[in-house]
N, CA, C and O atoms as a GROMACS GRO file, in nm:
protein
  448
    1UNK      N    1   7.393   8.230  10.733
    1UNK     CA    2   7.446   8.266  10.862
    1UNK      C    3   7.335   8.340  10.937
    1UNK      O    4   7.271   8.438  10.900
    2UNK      N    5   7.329   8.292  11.018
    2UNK     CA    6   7.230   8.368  11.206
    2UNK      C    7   7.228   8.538  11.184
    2UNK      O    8   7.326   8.604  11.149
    3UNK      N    9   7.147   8.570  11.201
    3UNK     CA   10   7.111   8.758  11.184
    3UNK      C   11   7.247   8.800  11.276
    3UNK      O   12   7.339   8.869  11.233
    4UNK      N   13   7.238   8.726  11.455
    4UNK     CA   14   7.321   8.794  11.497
    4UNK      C   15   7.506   8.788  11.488
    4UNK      O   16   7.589   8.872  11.519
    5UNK      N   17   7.518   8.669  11.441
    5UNK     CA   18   7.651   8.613  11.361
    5UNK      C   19   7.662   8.773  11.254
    5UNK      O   20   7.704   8.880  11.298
    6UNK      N   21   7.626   8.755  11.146
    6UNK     CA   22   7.603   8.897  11.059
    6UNK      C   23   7.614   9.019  11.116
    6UNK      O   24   7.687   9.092  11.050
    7UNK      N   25   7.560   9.079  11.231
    7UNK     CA   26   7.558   9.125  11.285
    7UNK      C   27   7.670   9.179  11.387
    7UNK      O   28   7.677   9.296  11.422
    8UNK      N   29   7.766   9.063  11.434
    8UNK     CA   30   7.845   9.062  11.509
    8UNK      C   31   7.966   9.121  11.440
    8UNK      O   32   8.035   9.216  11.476
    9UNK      N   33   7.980   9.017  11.294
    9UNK     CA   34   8.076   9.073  11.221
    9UNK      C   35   8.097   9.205  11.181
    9UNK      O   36   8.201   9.268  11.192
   10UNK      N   37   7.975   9.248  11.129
   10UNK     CA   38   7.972   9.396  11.044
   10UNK      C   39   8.010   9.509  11.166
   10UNK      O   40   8.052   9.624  11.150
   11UNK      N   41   7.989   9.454  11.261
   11UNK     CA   42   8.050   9.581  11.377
   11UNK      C   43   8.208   9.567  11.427
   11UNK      O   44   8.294   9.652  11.452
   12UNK      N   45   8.209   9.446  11.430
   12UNK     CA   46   8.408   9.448  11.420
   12UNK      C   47   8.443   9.454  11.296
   12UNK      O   48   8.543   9.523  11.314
   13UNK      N   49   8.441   9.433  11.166
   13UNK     CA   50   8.483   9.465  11.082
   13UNK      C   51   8.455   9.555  10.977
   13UNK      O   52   8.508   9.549  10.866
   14UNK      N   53   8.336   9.677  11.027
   14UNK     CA   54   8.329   9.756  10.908
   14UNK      C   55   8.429   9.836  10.858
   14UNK      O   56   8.442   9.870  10.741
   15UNK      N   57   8.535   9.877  10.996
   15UNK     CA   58   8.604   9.996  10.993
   15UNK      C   59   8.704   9.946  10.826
   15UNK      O   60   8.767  10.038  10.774
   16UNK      N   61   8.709   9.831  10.770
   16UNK     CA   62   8.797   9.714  10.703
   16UNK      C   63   8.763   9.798  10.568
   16UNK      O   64   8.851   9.843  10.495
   17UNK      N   65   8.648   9.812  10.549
   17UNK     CA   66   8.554   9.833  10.374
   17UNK      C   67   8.531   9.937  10.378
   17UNK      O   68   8.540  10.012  10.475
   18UNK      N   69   8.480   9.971  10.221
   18UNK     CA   70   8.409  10.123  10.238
   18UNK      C   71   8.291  10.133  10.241
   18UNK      O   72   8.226  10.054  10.173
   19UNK      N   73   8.240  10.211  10.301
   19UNK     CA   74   8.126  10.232  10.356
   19UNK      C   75   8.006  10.191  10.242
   19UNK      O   76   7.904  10.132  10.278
   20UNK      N   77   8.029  10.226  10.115
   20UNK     CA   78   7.909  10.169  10.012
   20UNK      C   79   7.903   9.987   9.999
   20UNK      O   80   7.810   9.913   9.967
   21UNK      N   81   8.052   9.956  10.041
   21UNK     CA   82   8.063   9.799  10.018
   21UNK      C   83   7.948   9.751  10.172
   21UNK      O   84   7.851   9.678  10.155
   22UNK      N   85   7.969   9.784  10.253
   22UNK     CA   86   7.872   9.727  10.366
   22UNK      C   87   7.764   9.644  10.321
   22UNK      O   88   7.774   9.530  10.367
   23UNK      N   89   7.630   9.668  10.222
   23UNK     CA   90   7.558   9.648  10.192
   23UNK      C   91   7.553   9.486  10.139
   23UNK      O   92   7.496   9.380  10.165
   24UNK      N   93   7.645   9.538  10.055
   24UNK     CA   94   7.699   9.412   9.978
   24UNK      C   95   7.728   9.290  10.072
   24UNK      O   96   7.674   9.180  10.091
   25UNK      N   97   7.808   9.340  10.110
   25UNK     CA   98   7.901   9.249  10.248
   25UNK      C   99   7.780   9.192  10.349
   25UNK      O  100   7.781   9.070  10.360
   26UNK      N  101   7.729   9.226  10.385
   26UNK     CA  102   7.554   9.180  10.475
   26UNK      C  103   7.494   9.122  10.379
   26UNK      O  104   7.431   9.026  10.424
   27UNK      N  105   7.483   9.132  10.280
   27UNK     CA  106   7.353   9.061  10.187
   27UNK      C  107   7.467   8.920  10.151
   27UNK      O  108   7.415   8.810  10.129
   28UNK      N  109   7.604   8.931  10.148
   28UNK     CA  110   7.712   8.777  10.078
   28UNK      C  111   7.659   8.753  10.249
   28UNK      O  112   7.556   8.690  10.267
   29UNK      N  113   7.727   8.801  10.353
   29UNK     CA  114   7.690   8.718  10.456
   29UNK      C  115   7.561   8.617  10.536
   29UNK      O  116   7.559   8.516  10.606
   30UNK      N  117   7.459   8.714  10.478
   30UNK     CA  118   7.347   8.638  10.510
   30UNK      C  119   7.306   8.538  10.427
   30UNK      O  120   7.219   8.464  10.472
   31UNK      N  121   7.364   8.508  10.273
   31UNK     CA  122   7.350   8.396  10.228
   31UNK      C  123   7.417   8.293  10.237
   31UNK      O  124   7.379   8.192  10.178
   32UNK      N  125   7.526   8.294  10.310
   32UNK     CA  126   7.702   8.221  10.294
   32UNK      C  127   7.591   8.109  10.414
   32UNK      O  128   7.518   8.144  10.507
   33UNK      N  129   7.618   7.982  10.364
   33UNK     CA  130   7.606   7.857  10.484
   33UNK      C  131   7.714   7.861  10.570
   33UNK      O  132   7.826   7.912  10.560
   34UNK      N  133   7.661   7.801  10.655
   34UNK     CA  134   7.762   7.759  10.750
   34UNK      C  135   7.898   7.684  10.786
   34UNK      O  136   7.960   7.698  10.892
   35UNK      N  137   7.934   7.604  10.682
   35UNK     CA  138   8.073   7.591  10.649
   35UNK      C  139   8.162   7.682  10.618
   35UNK      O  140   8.282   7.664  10.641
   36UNK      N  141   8.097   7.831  10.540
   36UNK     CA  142   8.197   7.901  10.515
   36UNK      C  143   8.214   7.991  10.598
   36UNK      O  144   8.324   8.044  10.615
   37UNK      N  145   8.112   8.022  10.662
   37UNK     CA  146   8.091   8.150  10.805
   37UNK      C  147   8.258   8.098  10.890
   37UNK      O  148   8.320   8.199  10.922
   38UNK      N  149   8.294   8.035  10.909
   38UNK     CA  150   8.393   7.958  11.021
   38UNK      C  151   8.505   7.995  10.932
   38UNK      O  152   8.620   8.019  10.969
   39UNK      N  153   8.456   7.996  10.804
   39UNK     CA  154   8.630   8.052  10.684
   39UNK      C  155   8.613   8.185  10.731
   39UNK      O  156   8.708   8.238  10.789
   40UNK      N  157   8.511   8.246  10.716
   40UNK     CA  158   8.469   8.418  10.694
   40UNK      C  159   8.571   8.504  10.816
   40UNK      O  160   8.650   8.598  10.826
   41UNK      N  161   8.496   8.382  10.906
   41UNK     CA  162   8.551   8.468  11.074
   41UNK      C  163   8.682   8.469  11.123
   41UNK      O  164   8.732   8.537  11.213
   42UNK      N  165   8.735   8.375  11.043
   42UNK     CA  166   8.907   8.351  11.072
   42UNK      C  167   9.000   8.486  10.925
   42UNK      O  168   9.117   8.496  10.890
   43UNK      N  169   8.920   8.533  10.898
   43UNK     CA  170   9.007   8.623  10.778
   43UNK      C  171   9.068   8.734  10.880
   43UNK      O  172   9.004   8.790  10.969
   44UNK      N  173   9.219   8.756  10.844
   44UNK     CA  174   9.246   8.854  10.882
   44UNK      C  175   9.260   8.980  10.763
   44UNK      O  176   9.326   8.975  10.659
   45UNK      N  177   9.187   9.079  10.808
   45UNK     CA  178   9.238   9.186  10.715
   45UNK      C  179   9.277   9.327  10.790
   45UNK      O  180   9.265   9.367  10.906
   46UNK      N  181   9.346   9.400  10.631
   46UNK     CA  182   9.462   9.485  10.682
   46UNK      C  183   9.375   9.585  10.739
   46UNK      O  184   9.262   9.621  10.705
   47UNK      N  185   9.461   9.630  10.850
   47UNK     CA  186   9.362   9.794  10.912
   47UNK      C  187   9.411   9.911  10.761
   47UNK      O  188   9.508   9.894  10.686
   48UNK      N  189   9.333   9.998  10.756
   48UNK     CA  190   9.391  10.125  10.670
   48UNK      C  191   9.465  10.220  10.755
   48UNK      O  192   9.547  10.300  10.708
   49UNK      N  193   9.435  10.213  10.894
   49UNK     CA  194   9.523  10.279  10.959
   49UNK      C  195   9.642  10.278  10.968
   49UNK      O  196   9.716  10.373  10.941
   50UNK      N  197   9.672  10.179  11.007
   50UNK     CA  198   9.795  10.099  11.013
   50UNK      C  199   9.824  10.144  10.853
   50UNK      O  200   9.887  10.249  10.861
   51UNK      N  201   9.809  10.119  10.750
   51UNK     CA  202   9.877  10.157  10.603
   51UNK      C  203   9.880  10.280  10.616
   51UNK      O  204  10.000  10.304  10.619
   52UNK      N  205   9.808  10.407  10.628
   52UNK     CA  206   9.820  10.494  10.612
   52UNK      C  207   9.974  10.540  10.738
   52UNK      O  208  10.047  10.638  10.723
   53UNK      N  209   9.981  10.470  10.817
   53UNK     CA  210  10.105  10.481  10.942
   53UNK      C  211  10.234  10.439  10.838
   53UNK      O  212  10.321  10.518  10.802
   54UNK      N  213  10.227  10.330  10.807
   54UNK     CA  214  10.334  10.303  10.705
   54UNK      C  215  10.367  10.363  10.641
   54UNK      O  216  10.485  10.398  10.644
   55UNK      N  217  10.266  10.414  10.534
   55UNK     CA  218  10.305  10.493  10.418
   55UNK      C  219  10.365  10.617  10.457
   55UNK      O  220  10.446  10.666  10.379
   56UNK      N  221  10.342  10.671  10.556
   56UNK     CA  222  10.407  10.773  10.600
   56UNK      C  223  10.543  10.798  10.640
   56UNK      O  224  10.617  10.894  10.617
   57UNK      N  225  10.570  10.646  10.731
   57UNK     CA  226  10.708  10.627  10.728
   57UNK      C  227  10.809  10.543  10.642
   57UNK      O  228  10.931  10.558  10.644
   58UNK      N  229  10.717  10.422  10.543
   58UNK     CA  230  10.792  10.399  10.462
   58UNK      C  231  10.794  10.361  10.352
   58UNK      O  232  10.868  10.279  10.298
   59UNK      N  233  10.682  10.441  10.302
   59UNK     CA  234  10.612  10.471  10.181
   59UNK      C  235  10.732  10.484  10.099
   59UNK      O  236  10.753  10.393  10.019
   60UNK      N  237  10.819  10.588  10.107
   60UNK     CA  238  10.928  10.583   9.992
   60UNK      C  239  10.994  10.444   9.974
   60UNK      O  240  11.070  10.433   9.878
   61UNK      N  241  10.979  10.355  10.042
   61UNK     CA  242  11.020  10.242  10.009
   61UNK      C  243  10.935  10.150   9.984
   61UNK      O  244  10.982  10.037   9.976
   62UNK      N  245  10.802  10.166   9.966
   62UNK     CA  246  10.674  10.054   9.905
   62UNK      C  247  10.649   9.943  10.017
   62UNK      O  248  10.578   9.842  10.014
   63UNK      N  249  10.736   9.998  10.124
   63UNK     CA  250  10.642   9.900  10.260
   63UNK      C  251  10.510   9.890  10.298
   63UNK      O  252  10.459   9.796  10.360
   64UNK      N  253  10.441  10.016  10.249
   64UNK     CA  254  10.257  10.028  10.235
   64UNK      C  255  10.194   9.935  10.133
   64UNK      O  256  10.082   9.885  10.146
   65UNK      N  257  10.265   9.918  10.044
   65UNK     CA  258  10.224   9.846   9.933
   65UNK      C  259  10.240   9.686   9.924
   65UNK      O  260  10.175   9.613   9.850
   66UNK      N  261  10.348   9.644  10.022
   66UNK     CA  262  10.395   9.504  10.049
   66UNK      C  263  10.287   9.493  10.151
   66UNK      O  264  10.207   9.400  10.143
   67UNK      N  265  10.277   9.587  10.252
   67UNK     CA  266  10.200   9.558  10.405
   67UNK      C  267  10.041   9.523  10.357
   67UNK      O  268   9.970   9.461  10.436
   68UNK      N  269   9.987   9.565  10.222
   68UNK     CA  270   9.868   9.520  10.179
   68UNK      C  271   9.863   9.457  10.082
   68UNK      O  272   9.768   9.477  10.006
   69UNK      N  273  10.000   9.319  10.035
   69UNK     CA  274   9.952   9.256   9.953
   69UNK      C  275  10.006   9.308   9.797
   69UNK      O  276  10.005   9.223   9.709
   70UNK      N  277  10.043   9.419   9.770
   70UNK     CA  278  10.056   9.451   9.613
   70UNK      C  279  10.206   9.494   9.600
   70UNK      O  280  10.269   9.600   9.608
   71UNK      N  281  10.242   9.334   9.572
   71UNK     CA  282  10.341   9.322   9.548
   71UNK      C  283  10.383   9.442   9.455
   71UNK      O  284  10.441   9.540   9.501
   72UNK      N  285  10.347   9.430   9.308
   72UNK     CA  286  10.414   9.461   9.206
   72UNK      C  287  10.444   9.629   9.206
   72UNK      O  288  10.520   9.685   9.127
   73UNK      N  289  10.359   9.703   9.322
   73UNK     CA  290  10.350   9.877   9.305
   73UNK      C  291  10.472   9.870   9.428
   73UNK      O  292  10.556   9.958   9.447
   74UNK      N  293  10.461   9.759   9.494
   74UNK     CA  294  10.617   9.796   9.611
   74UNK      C  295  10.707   9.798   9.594
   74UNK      O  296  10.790   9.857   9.662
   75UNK      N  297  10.732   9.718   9.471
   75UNK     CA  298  10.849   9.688   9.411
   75UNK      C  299  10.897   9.806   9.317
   75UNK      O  300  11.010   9.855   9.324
   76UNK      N  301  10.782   9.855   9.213
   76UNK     CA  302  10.789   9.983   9.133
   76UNK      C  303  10.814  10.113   9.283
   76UNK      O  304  10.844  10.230   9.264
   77UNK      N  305  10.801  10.080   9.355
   77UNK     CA  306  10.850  10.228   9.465
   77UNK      C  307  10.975  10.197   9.538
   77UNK      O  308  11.043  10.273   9.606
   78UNK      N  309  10.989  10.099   9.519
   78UNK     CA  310  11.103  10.040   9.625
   78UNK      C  311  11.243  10.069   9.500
   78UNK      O  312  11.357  10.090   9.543
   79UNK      N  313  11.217  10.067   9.366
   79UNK     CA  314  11.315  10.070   9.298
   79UNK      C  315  11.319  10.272   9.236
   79UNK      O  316  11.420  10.333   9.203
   80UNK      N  317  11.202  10.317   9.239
   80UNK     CA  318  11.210  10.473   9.188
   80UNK      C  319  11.181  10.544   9.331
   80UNK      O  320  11.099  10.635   9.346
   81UNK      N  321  11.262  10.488   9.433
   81UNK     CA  322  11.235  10.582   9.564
   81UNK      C  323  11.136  10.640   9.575
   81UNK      O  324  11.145  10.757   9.612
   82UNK      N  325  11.007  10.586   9.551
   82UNK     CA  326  10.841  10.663   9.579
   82UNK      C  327  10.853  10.715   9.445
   82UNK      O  328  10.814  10.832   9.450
   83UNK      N  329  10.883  10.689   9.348
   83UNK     CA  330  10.856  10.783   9.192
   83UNK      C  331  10.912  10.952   9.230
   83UNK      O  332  10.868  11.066   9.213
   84UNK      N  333  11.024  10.893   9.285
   84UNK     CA  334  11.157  11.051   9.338
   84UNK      C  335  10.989  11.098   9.441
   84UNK      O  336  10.945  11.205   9.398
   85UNK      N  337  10.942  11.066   9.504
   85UNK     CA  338  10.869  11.107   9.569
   85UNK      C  339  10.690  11.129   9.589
   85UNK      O  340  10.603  11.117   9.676
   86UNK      N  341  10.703  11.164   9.458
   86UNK     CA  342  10.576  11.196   9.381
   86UNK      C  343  10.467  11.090   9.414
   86UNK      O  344  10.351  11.120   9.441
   87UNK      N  345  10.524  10.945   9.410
   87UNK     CA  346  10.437  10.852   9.458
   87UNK      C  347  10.359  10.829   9.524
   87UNK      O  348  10.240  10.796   9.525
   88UNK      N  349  10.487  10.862   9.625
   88UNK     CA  350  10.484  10.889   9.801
   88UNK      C  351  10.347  10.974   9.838
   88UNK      O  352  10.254  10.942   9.912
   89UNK      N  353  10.368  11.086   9.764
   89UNK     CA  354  10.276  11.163   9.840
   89UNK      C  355  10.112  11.137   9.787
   89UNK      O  356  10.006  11.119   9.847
   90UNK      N  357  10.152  11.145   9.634
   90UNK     CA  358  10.001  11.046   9.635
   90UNK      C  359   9.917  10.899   9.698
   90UNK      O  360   9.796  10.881   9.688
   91UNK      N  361  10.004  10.812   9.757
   91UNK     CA  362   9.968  10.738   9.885
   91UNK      C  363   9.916  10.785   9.987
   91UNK      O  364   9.816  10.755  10.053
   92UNK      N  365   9.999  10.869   9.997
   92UNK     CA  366   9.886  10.898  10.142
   92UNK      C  367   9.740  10.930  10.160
   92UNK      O  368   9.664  10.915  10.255
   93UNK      N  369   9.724  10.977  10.040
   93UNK     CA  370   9.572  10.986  10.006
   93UNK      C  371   9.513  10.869   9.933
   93UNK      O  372   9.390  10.879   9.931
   94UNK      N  373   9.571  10.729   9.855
   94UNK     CA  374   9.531  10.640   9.819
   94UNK      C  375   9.493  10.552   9.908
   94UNK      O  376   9.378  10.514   9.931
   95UNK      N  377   9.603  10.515   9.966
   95UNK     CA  378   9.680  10.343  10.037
   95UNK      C  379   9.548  10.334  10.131
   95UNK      O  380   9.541  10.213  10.147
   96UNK      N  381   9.430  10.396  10.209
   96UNK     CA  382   9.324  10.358  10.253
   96UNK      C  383   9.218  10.333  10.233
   96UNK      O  384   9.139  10.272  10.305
   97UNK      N  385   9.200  10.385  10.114
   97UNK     CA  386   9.127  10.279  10.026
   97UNK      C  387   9.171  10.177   9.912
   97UNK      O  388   9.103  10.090   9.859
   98UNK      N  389   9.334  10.221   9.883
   98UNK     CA  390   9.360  10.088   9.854
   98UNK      C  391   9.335   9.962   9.902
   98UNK      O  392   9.315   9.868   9.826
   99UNK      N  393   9.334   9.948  10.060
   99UNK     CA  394   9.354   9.878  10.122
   99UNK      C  395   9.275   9.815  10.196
   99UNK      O  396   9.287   9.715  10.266
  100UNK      N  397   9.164   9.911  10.163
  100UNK     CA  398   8.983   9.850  10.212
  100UNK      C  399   8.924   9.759  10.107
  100UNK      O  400   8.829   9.682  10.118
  101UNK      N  401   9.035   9.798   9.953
  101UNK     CA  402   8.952   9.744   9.835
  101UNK      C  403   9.042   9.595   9.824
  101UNK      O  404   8.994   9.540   9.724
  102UNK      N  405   9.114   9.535   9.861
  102UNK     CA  406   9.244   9.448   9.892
  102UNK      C  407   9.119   9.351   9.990
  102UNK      O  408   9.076   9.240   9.960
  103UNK      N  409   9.077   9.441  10.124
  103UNK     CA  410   9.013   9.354  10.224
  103UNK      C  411   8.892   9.308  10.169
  103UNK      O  412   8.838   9.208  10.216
  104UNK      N  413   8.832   9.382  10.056
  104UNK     CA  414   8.702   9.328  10.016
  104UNK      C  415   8.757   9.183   9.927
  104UNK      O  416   8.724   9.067   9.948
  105UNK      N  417   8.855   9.240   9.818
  105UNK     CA  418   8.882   9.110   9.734
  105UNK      C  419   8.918   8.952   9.851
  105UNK      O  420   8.899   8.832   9.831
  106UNK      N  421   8.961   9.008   9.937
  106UNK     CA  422   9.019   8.857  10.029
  106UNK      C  423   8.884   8.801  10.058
  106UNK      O  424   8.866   8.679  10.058
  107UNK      N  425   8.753   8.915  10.089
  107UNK     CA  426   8.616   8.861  10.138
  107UNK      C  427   8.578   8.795  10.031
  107UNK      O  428   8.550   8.676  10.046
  108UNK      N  429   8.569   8.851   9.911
  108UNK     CA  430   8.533   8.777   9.792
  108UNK      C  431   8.587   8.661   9.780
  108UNK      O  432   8.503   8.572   9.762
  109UNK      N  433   8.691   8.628   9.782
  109UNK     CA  434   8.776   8.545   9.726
  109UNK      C  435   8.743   8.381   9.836
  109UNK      O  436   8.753   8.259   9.820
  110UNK      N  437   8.702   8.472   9.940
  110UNK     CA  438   8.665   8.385  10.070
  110UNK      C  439   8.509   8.292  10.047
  110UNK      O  440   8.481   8.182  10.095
  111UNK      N  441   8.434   8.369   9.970
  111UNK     CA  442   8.318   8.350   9.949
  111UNK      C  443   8.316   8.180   9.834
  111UNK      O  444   8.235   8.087   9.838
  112UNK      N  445   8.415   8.195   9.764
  112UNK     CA  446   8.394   8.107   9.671
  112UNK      C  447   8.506   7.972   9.646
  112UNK      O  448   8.485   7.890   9.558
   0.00000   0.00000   0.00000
């Protein structure tokens, strides 16, 4: 892919990853041909904002956890009301980088 293609992306989508993944993410992009660049650019991924908004309001019910894909922890909160809570509150400090690490696997997954 074109320097400024690479380029274009990593500025609309860094806010997506964590900041050490960047690197990574520029070095898969600049090798990816051009058939897959056109997959790359159509990915939608989750904001962490937006999860961290959820989890706040409906975190005790594992809507943070459905809204990024993981099924099986939404379901474990959706049935122990946030783990009587406890869950809950540890989300709010997870679910944004849960959810950056979710957007990397879709990039990966995109790659191959």
């Amino acid at each position: 892919m074109e320097a400024s293609k690479v380029d274009m992306f990593m500025m609309m989508n860094s806010k997506f990853f964590e900041s050490h993944h960047l690197i990574f993410i520029r070095e898969k992009l600049e090798s990816v041909d051009d058939s897959k660049s056109n997959l790359i650019y159509s990915l939608q991924f989750k904001d962490p904002t937006t999860a961290l908004i959820i989890s706040i309001f409906g975190g005790h019910l594992g809507i943070d956890r459905f809204y990024i894909g993981d099924t099986g922890m939404g379901i474990g909160k959706l049935l122990t009301c946030g783990g009587i809570g406890i869950w809950t509150i540890v989300d709010f400090f997870l679910i944004q980088g849960a959810t950056r690490e979710k957007n990397l696997e879709l990039f990966q997954n995109s790659l191959y």
